[in-house]
C-alpha positions in Angstrom: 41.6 5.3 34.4 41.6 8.5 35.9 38.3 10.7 35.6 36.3 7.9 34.5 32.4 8.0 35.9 30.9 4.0 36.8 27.1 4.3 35.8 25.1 3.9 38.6 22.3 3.6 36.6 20.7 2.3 34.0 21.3 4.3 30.8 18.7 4.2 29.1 15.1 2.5 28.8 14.0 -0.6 27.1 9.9 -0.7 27.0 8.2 -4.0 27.4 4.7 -5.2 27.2 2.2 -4.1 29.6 1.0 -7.7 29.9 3.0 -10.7 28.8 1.7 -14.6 28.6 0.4 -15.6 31.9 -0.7 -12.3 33.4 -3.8 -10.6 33.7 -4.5 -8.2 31.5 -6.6 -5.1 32.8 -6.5 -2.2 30.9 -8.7 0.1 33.6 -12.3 -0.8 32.5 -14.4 1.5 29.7 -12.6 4.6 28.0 -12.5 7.3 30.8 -13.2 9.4 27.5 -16.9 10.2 26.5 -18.4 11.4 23.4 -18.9 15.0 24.5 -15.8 15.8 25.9 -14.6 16.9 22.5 -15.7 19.6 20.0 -16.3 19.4 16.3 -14.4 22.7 15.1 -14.7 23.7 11.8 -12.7 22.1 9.3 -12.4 25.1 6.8 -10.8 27.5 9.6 -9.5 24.8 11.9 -6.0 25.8 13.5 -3.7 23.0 14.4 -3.4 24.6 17.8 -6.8 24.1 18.2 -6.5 20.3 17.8 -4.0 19.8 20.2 -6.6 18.6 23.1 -7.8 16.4 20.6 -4.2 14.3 20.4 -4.8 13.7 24.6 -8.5 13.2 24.3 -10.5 10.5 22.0 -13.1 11.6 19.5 -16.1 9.4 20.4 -20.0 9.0 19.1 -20.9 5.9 20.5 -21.4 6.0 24.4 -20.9 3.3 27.0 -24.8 2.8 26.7 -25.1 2.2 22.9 -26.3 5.6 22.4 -24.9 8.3 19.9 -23.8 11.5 21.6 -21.8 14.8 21.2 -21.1 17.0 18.4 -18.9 14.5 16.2 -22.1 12.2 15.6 -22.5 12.4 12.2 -26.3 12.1 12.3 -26.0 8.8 9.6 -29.0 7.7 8.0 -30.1 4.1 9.2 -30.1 2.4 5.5 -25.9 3.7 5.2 -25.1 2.2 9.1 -26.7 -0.8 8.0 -24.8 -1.2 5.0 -21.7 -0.3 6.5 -22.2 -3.2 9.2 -23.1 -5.8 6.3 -19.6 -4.5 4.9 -17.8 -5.2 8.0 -19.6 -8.4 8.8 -18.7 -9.5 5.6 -15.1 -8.9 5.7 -15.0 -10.7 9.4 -16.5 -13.7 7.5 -14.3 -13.3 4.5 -11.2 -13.3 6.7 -12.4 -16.0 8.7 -13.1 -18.0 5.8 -9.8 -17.7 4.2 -7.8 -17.9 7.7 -9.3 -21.6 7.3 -8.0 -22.3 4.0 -5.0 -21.4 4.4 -4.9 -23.4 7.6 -5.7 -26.1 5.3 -3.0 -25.7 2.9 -5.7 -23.8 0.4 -3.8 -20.4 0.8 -0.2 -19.7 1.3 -0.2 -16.9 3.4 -3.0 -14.6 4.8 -3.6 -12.0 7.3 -6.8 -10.8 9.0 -7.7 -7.5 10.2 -10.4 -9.1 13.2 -10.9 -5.8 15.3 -10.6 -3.6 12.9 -12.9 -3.6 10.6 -14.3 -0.2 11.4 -11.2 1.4 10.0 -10.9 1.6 6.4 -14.6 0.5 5.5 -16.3 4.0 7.3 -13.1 6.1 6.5 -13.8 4.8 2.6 -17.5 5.2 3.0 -16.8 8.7 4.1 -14.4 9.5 1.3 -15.4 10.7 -2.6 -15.6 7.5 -4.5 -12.4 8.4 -7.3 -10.2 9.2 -4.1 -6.7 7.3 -4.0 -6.9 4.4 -1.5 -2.8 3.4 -0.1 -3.7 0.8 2.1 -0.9 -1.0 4.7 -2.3 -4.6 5.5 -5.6 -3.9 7.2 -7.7 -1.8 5.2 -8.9 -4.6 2.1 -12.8 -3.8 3.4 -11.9 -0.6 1.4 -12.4 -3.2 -1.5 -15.9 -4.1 -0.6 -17.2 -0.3 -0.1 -15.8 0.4 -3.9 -17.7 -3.3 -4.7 -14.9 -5.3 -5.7 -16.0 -9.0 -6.6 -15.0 -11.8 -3.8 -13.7 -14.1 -6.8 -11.5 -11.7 -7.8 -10.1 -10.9 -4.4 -9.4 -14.8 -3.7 -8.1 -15.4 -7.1 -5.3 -13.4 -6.0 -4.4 -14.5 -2.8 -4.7 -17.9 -4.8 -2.2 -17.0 -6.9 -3.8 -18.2 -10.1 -3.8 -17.4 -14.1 -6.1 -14.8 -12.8 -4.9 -13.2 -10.2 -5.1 -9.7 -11.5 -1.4 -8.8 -10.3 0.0 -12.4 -12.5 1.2 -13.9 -8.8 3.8 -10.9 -8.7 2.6 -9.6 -5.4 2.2 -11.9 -2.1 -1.6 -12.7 -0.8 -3.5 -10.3 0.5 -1.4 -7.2 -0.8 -4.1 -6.2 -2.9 -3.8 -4.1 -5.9 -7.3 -2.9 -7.7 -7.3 0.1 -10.4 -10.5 0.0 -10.8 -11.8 1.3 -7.1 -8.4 3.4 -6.7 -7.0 1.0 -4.5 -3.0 1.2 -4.9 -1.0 -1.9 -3.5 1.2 -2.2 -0.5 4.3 -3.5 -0.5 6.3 -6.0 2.0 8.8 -3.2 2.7 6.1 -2.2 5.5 5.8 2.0 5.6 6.5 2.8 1.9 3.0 4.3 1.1 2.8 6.9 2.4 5.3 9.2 1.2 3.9 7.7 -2.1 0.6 8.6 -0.7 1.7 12.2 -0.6 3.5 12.3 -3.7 -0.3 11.3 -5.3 -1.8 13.8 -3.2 0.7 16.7 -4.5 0.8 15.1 -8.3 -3.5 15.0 -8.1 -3.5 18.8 -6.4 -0.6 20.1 -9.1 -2.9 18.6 -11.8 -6.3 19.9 -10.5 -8.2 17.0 -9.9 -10.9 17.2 -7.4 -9.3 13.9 -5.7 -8.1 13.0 -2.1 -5.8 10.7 -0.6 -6.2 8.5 2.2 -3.2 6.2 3.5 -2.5 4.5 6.6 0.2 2.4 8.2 0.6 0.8 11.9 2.0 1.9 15.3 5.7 0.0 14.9 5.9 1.4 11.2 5.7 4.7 12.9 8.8 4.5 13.7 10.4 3.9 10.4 11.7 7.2 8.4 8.8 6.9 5.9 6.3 8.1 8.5 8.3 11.1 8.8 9.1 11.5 5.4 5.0 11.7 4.7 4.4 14.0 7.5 7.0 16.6 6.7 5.9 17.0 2.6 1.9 16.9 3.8 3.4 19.8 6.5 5.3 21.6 3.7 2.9 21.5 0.9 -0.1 20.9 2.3 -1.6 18.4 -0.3 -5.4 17.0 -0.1 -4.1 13.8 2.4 -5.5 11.9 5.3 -2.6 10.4 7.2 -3.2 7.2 9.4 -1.3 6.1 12.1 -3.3 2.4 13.1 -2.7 1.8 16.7 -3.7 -1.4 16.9 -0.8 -2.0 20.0 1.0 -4.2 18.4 3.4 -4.6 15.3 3.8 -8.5 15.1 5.4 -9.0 18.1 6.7 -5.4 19.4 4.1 -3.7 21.5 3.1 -0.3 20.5 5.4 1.8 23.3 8.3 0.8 21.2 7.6 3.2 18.4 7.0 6.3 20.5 7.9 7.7 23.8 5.1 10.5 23.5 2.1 9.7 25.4 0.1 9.7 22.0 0.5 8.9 18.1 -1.8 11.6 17.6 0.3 13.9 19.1 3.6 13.6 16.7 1.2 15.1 14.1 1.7 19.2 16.2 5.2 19.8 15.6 4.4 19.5 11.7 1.9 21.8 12.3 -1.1 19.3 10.8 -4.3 18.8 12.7 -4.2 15.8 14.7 -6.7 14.0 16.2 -7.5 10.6 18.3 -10.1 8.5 17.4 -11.8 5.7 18.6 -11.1 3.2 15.8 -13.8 0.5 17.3 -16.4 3.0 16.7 -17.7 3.4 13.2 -19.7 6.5 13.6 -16.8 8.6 15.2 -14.4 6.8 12.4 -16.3 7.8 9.8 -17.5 11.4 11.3 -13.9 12.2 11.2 -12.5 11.6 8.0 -15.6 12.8 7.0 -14.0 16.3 8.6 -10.9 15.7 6.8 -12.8 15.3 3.9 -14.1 18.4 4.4 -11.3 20.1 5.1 -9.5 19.4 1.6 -12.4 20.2 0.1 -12.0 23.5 1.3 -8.3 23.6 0.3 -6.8 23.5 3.4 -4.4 21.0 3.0 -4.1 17.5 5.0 -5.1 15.9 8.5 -3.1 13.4 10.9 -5.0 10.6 12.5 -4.6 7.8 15.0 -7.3 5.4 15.2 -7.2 4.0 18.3 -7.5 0.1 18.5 -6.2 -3.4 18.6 -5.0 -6.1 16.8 -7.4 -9.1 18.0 -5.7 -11.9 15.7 -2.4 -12.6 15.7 0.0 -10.2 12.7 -0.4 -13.0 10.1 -0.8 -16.8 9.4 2.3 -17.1 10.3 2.4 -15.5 13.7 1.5 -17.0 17.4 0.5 -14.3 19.7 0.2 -16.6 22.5 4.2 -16.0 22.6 4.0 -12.7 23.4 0.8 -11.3 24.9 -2.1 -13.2 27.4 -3.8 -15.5 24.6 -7.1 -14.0 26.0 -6.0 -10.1 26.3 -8.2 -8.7 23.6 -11.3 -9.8 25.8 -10.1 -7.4 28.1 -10.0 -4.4 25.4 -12.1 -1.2 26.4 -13.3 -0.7 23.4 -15.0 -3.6 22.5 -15.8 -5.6 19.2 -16.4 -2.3 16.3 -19.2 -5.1 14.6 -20.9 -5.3 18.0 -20.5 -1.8 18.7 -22.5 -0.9 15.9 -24.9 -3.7 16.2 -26.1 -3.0 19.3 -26.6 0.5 18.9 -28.4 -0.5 15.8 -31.1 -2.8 17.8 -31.2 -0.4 20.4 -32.3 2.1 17.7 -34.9 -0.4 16.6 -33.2 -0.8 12.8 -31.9 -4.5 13.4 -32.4 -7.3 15.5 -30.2 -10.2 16.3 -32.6 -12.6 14.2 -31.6 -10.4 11.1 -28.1 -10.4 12.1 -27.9 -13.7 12.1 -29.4 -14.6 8.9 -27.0 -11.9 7.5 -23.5 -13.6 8.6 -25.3 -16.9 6.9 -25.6 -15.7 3.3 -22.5 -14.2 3.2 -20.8 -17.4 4.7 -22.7 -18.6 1.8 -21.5 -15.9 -0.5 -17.8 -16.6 0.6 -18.1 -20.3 -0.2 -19.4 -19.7 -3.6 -16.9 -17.4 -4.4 -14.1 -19.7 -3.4 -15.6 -22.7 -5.6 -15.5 -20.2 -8.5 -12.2 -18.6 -8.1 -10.8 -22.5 -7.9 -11.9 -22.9 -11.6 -9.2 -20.8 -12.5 -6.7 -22.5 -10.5 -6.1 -23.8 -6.9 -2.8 -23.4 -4.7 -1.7 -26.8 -5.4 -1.6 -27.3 -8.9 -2.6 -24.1 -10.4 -2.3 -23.2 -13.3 -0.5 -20.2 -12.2 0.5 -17.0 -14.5 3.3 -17.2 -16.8 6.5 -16.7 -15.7 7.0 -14.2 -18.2 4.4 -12.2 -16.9 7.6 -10.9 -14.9 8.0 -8.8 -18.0 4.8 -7.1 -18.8 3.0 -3.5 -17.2 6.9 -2.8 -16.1 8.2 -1.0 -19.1 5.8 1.3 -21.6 8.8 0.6 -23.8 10.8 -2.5 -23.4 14.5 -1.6 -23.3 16.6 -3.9 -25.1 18.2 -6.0 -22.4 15.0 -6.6 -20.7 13.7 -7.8 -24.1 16.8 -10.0 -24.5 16.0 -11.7 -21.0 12.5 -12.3 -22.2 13.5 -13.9 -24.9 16.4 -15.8 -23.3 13.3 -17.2 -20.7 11.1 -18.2 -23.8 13.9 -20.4 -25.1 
C-alpha cells in the first residue's frame, strides 16, 4: 500500500444540463452579439486566421429591432425573402401535420425540425441548384426549395408501393435523386465523410458542383465528424461542413460533445474557415453559405459552420423532452422563432402583413391535407399495400452475383 495517492478530488468532469425539469430556464436575455460586430472578408482570399473571431462571435443580419444591419446582409430582394418564408412556413405546417398522424397511428415514426427551419431551406436557396444535398435529420425543407411534390414525400414516410426508396429506409430519411438530395442513414454521422468523398469525386471529375452536409452537436463527437474535417483540411474539396447546434442530441445536452467554448471553433486546428452563425436568422444563414458558395467557386476549397440554434420539439416521435429539460425552455431561447424572425422584419419592411400571413399557413394546411388524401391511394400504414419484399434485391447490385440471385429466387418460391 505503500506510495499510494487517495484522490482528494474529483477526477474528472461529468457536464449536465444547464436547466433540468422544474427549473427556470434563463439563458441571459437577447444575443449580446449584434449584426455589425463582425466583418464580411473576402471569400476568394479569406485566411482561416482571419476567421478565428468569427468562431467566438455570431454572424448576425437581423437586429434585435427587426431591422437588417452590418456587412453580412445579403441585400435579398423582397419576392426571394418571401418565398423563402412560404418555404419555411410550409415545412412547420408539413411537420405539424404529419406529427398528428403519426400521433394517430397514420405514421410510424416521424421527426420534426420546429426551430429550425431557417437552416437547410436558406443554406439550399443560397446554393447552385445541381449541388449535392447530405442531409442529417433536419434539413428535408431542402426538398421543398428543389420542389419536391408533398405526395411523394408522405408516400414515403407511409411506407407504401410508392414510396420511392420500396420501404427500405425508415420515415423521414429521405432519399430524392432528382433534387441531389442523398439519404441519411440511422447510424447518425455517416454523411459526411461521404459528403467529402462526393466533394473530392465531383472536384477530381471537374464538375462545377458543391457539397453541402450537416450533422448535429452530439454527432460531433463521433469519429466521422473528424474524419470529414481532416480530408476537407487535406484536400480541400468544394464542401460546406455543418455542425447543427441545436443544444441537444435526444437527450444529451450539447456540452457533452465538446469542451471548447464553441463548435465553430474545432474547425481552426484543421486550418478551415470557421464561422458562427445565427441559425434562427435566415438572412445571416443564407448570406453565409452564400460566402462559402463563393469561396468554392473561386477554388478555394471548403468552409466549417455552426449554425447556432435549438431543437424546439422533442428528437423524434418517440422522444419526451419533458424528462430532461423545462417543458417550456425554448420560450426562453434568445434567438427567437427563425419564421417570426423573418416575418416581422418582412412587415416592418412593408412586404407582408399578418392578414397575408395568415391566409398563407391556411392553403398550405390545405395543400398538406390534399396531399395526404392522395398519397393514401397508394397505400395507408395499416393495410398498405406495401413494396414487395423482393424489392430488397433491386438498385443494390448493377450485376446480380449468383448467391444474391439464388436468395431471390429462394424468396419467390
Amino acid at each position: 500500500m505503500s506510495g499510494r495517492k487517495t484522490a482528494t478530488t474529483t477526477p474528472y468532469t461529468i457536464p449536465t444540463a444547464p436547466f433540468r425539469p422544474g427549473d427556470k430556464a434563463d439563458f441571459g436575455g437577447l444575443w449580446k452579439e449584434k449584426p455589425g460586430d463582425l466583418s464580411r472578408p473576402d471569400p476568394a482570399s479569406c485566411t482561416t486566421a482571419q476567421t478565428i473571431p468569427h468562431t467566438s462571435g455570431l454572424v448576425r443580419v437581423l437586429d434585435d429591432d427587426d431591422l437588417a444591419k452590418g456587412e453580412w446582409d445579403p441585400k435579398l430582394g423582397a419576392e426571394d425573402m418571401l418565398i423563402g418564408l412560404g418555404y419555411m412556413l410550409r415545412l412547420r405546417i408539413f411537420d405539424d401535420r404529419m406529427m398528428k398522424m403519426q400521433r394517430t397511428g397514420k405514421l410510424s415514426f416521424y421527426m420534426r425540425s420546429h426551430g429550425e427551419e431557417a437552416i437547410a431551406i436558406a443554406q439550399t436557396m443560397a446554393l447552385d441548384e445541381k449541388d449535392w444535398i447530405f442531409p442529417s435529420y433536419r434539413q428535408p425543407g431542402a426538398q421543398f426549395v428543389r420542389g419536391r411534390d408533398m405526395v411523394s414525400m408522405i408516400c414515403h414516410c407511409i411506407g407504401n408501393i410508392e414510396d420511392n426508396v420500396s420501404g427500405r429506409q425508415m420515415p423521414v430519411h429521405y432519399s430524392w435523386r432528382e433534387g441531389h438530395f442523398i439519404s441519411i442513414s440511422s447510424p447518425v454521422g455517416t454523411q459526411f465523410s461521404q459528403a467529402v468523398g462526393v466533394a473530392m469525386a465531383s472536384a477530381y471529375k471537374g464538375d462545377d458542383q458543391a457539397t453541402i452536409t450537416w450533422l448535429g452537436d452530439g454527432t460531433s463527437a463521433q469519429g466521422d465528424f473528424h474524419y470529414g474535417l481532416n480530408f476537407a483540411s487535406v484536400f480541400k474539396p468544394p464542401i460546406i461542413l455543418n455542425v447543427v447546434n441545436n443544444q441537444w442530441a435526444i437527450s444529451t445536452h450539447a456540452n457533452n460533445a465538446t469542451g471548447g467554448s464553441t463548435f465553430a471553433a474545432r474547425g481552426i486546428p484543421y486550418d478551415i474557415p470557421s464561422f458562427r452563425v445565427d441559425g434562427n436568422d435566415f438572412l445571416a444563414v443564407y448570406s453565409i453559405t452564400k460566402w462559402a458558395r463563393e469561396r468554392i467557386r473561386a477554388g478555394k476549397g471548403p468552409t466549417f459552420i455552426e449554425t447556432y440554434t435549438y431543437r424546439t420539439g422533442g428528437h423524434s416521435s418517440s422522444d419526451d423532452p419533458s424528462r430532461y429539460r423545462p417543458a417550456d425552455e425554448f420560450e426562453s431561447w434568445p434567438g427567437g422563432d427563425p419564421i417570426k424572425r423573418l416575418k416581422d422584419y418582412l412587415i416592418k419592411a412593408g412586404y407582408w402583413s399578418e392578414a397575408k400571413h395568415q391566409h398563407l399557413s391556411e392553403l398550405i394546411d390545405a395543400e398538406v391535407v390534399a396531399a395526404y388524401k392522395e398519397a393514401v391511394k397508394f397505400g395507408d400504414l395499416a393495410s398498405g399495400p406495401y413494396p414487395p419484399a423482393s424489392t430488397i434485391f433491386t438498385e443494390v447490385y448493377e450485376e446480380v452475383p449468383w448467391h444474391i440471385q439464388e436468395q431471390r429466387e429462394e424468396l419467390g418460391k
